[in-house]
Structures are given as structure tokens and as C-alpha cells.
C-alpha positions, 0 to 999 in steps of 0.5 A, spaced: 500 500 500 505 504 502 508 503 494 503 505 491 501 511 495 509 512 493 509 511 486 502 514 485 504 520 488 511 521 483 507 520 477 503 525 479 508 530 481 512 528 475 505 529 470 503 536 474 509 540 475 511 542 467 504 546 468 508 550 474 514 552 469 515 559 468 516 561 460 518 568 457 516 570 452 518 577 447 512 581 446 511 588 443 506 593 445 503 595 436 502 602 438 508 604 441 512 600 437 516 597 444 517 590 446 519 587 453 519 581 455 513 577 459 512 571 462 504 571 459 503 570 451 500 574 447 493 577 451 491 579 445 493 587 446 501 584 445 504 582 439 508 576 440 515 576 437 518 570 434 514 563 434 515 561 442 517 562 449 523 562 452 525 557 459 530 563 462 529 570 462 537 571 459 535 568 453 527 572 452 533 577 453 538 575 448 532 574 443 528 582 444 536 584 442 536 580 437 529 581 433 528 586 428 521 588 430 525 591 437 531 596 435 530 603 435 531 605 427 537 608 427 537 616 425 540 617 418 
């Protein structure tokens, strides 16, 4: 009995802990043109950048850099 409390138990902390994972996601607000990250997707008032969530805030970070849709336009 004790080993199936035990293993039912295991299973269940290994089925249910990916949903507490945190992810961050590069979003940008469409009207002022500014991205940030955010460990929300898209609430429908944000655009999300690129095509999925990162699992640490230094690579969200590394990829806002990176975006093409985040950089300040250069002046000319």
C-alpha cells in the first residue's frame, strides 16, 4: 500500500509540475512600437515576437536584442 501511495504520488508530481514552469516570452506593445519581455503570451493587446517562449529570462533577453521588430531605427 505504502508503494503505491509512493509511486502514485511521483507520477503525479512528475505529470503536474511542467504546468508550474515559468516561460518568457518577447512581446511588443503595436502602438508604441516597444517590446519587453513577459512571462504571459500574447493577451491579445501584445504582439508576440518570434514563434515561442523562452525557459530563462537571459535568453527572452538575448532574443528582444536580437529581433528586428525591437531596435530603435537608427537616425540617418
Amino acid at each position: 500500500m505504502r508503494i503505491c501511495l509512493v509511486v502514485t504520488t511521483l507520477l503525479l508530481v512528475f505529470v503536474v509540475s511542467p504546468a508550474f514552469a515559468e516561460e518568457f516570452c518577447v512581446v511588443q506593445n503595436p502602438s508604441t512600437k516597444k517590446c519587453k519581455i513577459s512571462n504571459k503570451k500574447s493577451d491579445g493587446t501584445l504582439m508576440l515576437i518570434g514563434t515561442s517562449c523562452y525557459p530563462t529570462a537571459d535568453e527572452a533577453k538575448a532574443a528582444r536584442k536580437a529581433a528586428v521588430e525591437c531596435q530603435k531605427p537608427k537616425n540617418q
